[in-house]
N, C-alpha and C positions, 0 to 999 in steps of 0.2 A: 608562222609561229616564231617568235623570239626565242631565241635559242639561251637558256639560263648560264650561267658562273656556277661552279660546282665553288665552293668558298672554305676554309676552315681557318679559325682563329679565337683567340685566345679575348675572352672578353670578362674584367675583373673576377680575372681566375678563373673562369668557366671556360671551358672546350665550347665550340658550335662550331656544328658538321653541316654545311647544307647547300641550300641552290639558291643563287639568285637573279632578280633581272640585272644586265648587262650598263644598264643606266643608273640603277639606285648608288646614291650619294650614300655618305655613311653618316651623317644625322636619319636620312631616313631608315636605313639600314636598323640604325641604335636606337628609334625609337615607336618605328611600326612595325619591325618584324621581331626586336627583341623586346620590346614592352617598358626600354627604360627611359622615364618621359623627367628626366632631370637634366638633361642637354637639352638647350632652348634654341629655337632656329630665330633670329632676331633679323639681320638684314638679308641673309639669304646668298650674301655677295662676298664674306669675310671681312669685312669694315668693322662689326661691330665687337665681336670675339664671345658671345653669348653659346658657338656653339662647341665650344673649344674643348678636345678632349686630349686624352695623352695618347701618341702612337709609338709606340716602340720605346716607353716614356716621354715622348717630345710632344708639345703642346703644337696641334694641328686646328684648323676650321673644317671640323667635319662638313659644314655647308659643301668646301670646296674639293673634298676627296672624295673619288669614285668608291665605294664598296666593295668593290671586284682586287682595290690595290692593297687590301690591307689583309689580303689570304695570307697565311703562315705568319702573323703578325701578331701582334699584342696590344688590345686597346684597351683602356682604363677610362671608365667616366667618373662623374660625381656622385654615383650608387658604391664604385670602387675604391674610388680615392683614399681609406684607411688604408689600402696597400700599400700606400706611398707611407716614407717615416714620418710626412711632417701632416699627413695627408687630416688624423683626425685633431690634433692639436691646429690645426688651421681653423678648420668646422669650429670648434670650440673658441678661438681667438675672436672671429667673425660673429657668433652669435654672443659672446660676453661685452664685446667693445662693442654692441649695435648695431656690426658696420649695414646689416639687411632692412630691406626699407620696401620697394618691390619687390626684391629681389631675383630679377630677371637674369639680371645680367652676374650674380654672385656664381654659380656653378663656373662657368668658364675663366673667370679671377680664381678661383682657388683653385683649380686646375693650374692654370700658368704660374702659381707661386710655390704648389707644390714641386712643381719641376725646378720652377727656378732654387728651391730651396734645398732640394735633392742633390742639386749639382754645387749647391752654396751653402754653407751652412750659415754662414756671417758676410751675408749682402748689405752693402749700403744702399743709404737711402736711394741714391743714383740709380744703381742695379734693380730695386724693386719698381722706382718710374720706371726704368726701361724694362721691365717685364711686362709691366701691365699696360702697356700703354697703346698695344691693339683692343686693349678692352675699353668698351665704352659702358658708362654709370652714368644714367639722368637723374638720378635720385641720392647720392648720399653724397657723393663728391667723392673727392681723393683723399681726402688729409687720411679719413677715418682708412679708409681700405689701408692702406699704406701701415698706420699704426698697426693694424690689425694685423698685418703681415708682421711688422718688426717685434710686435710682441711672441713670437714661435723663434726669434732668435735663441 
């Protein structure tokens, strides 16, 4: 018998108290044991940044985090993201400027812009390429994302 993680953490604002397996990643964690299926598991490796949520506010690839390490922690997805200040003026920038097209890979981009924007009020251009630039987009390209971010300056 596998011996479970007794776990407790803080997930967009909600407590959960509970057990779990020893191996579960925390995409799978956030979105088979907690039900929130708006974090996308995309390469599975960290390459792509579709599954990127905020850990302690810091943009993480849940792909690549154990479950077990984010006991006494604080995670925020894209169900959460209004907690953040720039979190629903991003939402809004993003769906007024087009930027969604699949939108597969939009959840883990607004996630990393919200952080980068928490910590920056007035980033340039430079600083939002290198925010998003673990994120991969087959579908809309950069220019629009990019705008889309600078419009929540």
């Amino acid at each position: 018998m596998i011996k479970k993680f007794k776990i407790e953490c803080i997930i967009n604002g909600k407590k959960f108290v509970g057990e779990i397996e020893p191996n579960l990643r925390l995409i799978d964690f956030i979105r088979d044991i907690l039900g929130l299926y708006g974090t996308k598991e995309g390469c599975g490796e960290g390459e792509c940044g579709s599954c990127i949520v905020l850990l302690d506010r810091k943009p993480v690839n849940s792909c690549l985090v154990m479950a077990f390490s984010v006991n006494k922690k604080e995670i925020i997805t894209i169900e959460g993201v209004e907690m953040m200040k720039y979190g629903k003026k991003l939402k809004d920038s993003f769906n007024n400027n087009f930027v969604v097209q699949c939108g597969f890979c939009i959840p883990g981009i607004i996630m990393v812009a919200s952080a980068l924007l928490e910590n920056n009020s007035n980033p340039t251009e430079d600083d939002i390429k290198k925010a998003i630039s673990g994120n991969i987009c087959r579908c809309s390209g950069y220019e629009v994302i990019i705008d889309a971010i600078k419009n929540c300056i």
